[in-house]
Every structure is written in C-alpha cells, then in structure tokens.
C-alpha positions as CSV (number, residue, x, y, z in Angstrom):
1,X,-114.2,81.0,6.4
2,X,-112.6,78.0,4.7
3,X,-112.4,77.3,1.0
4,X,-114.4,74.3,0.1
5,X,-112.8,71.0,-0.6
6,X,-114.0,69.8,-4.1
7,X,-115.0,66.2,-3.5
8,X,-114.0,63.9,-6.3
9,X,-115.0,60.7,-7.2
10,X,-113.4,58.2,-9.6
11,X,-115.2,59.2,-12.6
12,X,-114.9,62.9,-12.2
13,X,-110.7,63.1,-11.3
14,X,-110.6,63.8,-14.5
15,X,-108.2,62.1,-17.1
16,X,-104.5,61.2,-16.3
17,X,-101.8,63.3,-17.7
18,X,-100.5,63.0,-20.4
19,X,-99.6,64.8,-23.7
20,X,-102.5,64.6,-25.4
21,X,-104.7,66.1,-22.4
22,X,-102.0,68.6,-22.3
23,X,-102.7,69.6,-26.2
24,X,-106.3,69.2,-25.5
25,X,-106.5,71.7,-23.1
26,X,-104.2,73.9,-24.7
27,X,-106.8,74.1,-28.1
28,X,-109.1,75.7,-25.3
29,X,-106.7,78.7,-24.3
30,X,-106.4,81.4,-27.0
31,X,-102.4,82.6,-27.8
32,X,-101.3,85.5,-29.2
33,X,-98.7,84.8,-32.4
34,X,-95.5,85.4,-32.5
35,X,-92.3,85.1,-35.2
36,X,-89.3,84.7,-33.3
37,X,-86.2,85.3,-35.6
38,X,-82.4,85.0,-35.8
39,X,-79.3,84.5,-37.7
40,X,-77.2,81.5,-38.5
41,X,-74.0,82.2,-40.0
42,X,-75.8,85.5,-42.0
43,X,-78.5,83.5,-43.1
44,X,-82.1,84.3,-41.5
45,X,-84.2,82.0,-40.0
46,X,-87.4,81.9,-37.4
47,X,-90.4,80.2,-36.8
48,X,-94.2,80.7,-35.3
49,X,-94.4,80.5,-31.6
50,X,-97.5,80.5,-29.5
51,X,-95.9,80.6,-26.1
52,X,-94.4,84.2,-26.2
53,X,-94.9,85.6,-22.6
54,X,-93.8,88.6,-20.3
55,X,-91.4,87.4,-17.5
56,X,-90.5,91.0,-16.0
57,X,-90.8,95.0,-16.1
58,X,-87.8,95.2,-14.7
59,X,-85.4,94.4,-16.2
60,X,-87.2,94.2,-19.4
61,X,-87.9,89.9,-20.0
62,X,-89.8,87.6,-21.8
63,X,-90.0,84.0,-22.5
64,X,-90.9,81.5,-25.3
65,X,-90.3,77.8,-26.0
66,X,-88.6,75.7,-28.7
67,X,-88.6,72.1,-29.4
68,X,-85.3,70.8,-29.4
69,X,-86.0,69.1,-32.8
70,X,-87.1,72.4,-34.9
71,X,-84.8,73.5,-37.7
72,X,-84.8,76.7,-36.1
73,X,-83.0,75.8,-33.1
74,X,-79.4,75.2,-33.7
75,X,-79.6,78.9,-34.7
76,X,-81.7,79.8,-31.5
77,X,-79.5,77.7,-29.0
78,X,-76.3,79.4,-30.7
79,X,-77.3,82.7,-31.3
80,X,-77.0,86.2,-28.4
81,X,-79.4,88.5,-29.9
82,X,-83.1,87.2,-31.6
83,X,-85.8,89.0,-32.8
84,X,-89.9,88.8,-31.2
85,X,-92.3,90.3,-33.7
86,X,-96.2,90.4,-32.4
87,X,-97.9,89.5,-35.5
88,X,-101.0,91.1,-36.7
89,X,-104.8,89.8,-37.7
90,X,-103.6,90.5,-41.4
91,X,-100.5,88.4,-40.9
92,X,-102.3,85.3,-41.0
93,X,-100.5,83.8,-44.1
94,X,-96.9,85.0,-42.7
95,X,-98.0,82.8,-39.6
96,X,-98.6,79.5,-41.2
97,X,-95.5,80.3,-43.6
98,X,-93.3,80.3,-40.4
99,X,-95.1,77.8,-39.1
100,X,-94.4,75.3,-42.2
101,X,-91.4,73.4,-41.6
102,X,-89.3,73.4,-44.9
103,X,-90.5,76.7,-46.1
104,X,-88.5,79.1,-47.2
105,X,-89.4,81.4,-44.7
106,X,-87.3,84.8,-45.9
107,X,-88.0,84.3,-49.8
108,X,-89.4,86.9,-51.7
109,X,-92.5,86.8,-50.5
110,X,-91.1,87.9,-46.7
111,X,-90.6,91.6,-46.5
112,X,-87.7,92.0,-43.4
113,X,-84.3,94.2,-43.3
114,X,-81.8,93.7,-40.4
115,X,-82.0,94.9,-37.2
116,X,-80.3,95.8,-34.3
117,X,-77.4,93.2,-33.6
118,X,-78.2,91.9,-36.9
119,X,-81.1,90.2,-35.8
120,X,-83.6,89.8,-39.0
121,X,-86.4,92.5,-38.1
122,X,-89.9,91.8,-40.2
123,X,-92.2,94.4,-41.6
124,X,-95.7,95.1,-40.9
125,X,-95.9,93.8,-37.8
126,X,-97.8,95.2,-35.0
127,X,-94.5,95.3,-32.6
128,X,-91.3,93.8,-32.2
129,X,-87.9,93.3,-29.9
130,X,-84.3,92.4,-30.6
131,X,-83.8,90.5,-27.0
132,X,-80.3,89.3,-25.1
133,X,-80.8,85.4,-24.8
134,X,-79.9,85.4,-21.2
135,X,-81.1,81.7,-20.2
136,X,-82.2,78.4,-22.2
137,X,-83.6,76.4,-20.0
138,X,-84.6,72.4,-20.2
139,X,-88.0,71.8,-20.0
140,X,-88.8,67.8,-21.4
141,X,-87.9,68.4,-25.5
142,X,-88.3,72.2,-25.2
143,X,-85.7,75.0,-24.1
144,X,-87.5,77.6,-22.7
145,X,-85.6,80.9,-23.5
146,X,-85.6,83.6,-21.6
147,X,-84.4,87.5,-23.4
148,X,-84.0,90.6,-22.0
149,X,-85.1,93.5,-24.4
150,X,-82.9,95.5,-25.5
151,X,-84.4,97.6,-28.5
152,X,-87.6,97.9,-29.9
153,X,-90.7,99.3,-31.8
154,X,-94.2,98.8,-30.7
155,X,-95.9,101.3,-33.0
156,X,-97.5,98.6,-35.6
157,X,-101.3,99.2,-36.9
158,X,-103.5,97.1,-36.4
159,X,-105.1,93.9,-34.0
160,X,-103.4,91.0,-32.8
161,X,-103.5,87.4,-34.9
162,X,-105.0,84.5,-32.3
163,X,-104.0,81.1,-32.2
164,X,-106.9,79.0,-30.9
165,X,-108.1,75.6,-31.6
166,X,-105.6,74.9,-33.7
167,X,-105.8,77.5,-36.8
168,X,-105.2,81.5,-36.8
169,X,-108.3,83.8,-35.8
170,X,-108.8,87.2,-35.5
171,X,-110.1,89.1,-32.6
172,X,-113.9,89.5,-32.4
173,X,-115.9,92.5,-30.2
C-alpha cells in the first residue's frame, strides 16, 4: 500500500518561510532549559539555551546553538571545555537571569564553584557536563556546537524547567 499524497491547494500550502514562521512554530514545541557556561580569560560567563540536544551515546555528544552576536560567544568560540547544566522547575529566575543580556550573570546572587577544566559548574541544578568543543559549525547567524562529555553529575532533585510559548513553565501530570 502507498502513502497518500496530501493534495494542496493555494490557500492551504501554508505560509512561505521565513523567520517569523520559523519562531512561530517554534512557540508550539516545548524545550527543555539549559545554562551553558565557560571561561574568558578567568572570568565566567554563560547564557540560557533552549536548543540543547543529544547527538550520540557513543562517544558521548551533544549539541546547542549560539547567535554569533551574543556576549557569550567570543568566550564560547574561543574556549575547549564548557559547561551544560539542565536546569530545574525551581530555577526559573536563574533562567531569565542568563537569559538577560547585560546581567551580571555570576554576582552574588549565582551560587557556582569551578569545575573540571575550569569550566564554571552551577549549583542546584538537576544535571550537568563539562564537554570538549569538538565542532562549531555555521548555521545562518548561529554556530551550532557540538561537545563530547567528558565529566559529569546527573544526580540533581527535582523536575525539569520548560520553555514554551515564550516564558519558563513547569511540568504538569
């Protein structure tokens, strides 16, 4: 048996692409939350990503993106090692701080120590990595970065943080 063809007509092609369908439909699809961190000449920095994902088992790999423009990525394009922390429902305020360009991210109000490498570790969170850079990759005004873990904790309490329609929301049963 053959897969149907879906017949379209003018007004139901849908709309053109562009990057405001692209952020349209991307309000629709729920993301976990991320803080991805590193160090730029021993001084911390990170910011909030929403495009953390798992590239491979095997070696261990994930990826995330970047916009060329951020603050964050001279120290992100320069540095080997960076820290991925899976943030937790309870994290909500550490989101939007990291989020928040100009902020100071690691005041006082930002509990972290250093990690493996170096790599600025942050507390509380449900799980984190210190990951190799192994790629950056152009993709339009993005890099998409691609690290191999190579250390680790994932024993955080708690539920994940959920970015969706354009604000932080917890999990609901």
């Amino acid at each position: 048996m053959t897969a149907p063809t879906a017949q379209y007509s003018r007004s139901s092609a849908g709309r053109p692409g562009t990057p405001e369908l692209l952020r349209s439909v991307f309000r629709r699809h729920a993301a976990g939350v991320a803080v991805i961190t590193a160090q730029d000449g021993g001084r911390p920095v990170g910011f909030t990503a929403t495009s953390l994902n798992s590239v491979s088992a095997d070696p261990p790999m994930l990826s995330f993106t970047i916009g060329t423009g951020s603050s964050s990525w001279p120290a992100i394009r320069d540095s080997d090692h960076l820290g991925v922390h899976i943030l937790g429902e309870h994290q909500q305020e550490l989101a939007g701080l990291f989020a928040r360009s100009g902020a100071d991210r690691f005041g006082p109000a930002t509990g972290w120590s250093p990690g493996p490498y170096g790599v600025p570790v942050l507390d509380g969170v449900l799980a984190w990595l210190v990951c190799r850079a192994v790629a950056r990759v152009p993709a339009g005004e993005h890099r998409v970065i691609i690290g191999e873990a190579v250390a680790g904790d994932p024993a955080g309490e708690g539920r994940p943080l959920l970015y969706h329609q354009g604000r932080f929301n917890a999990l609901r049963d």
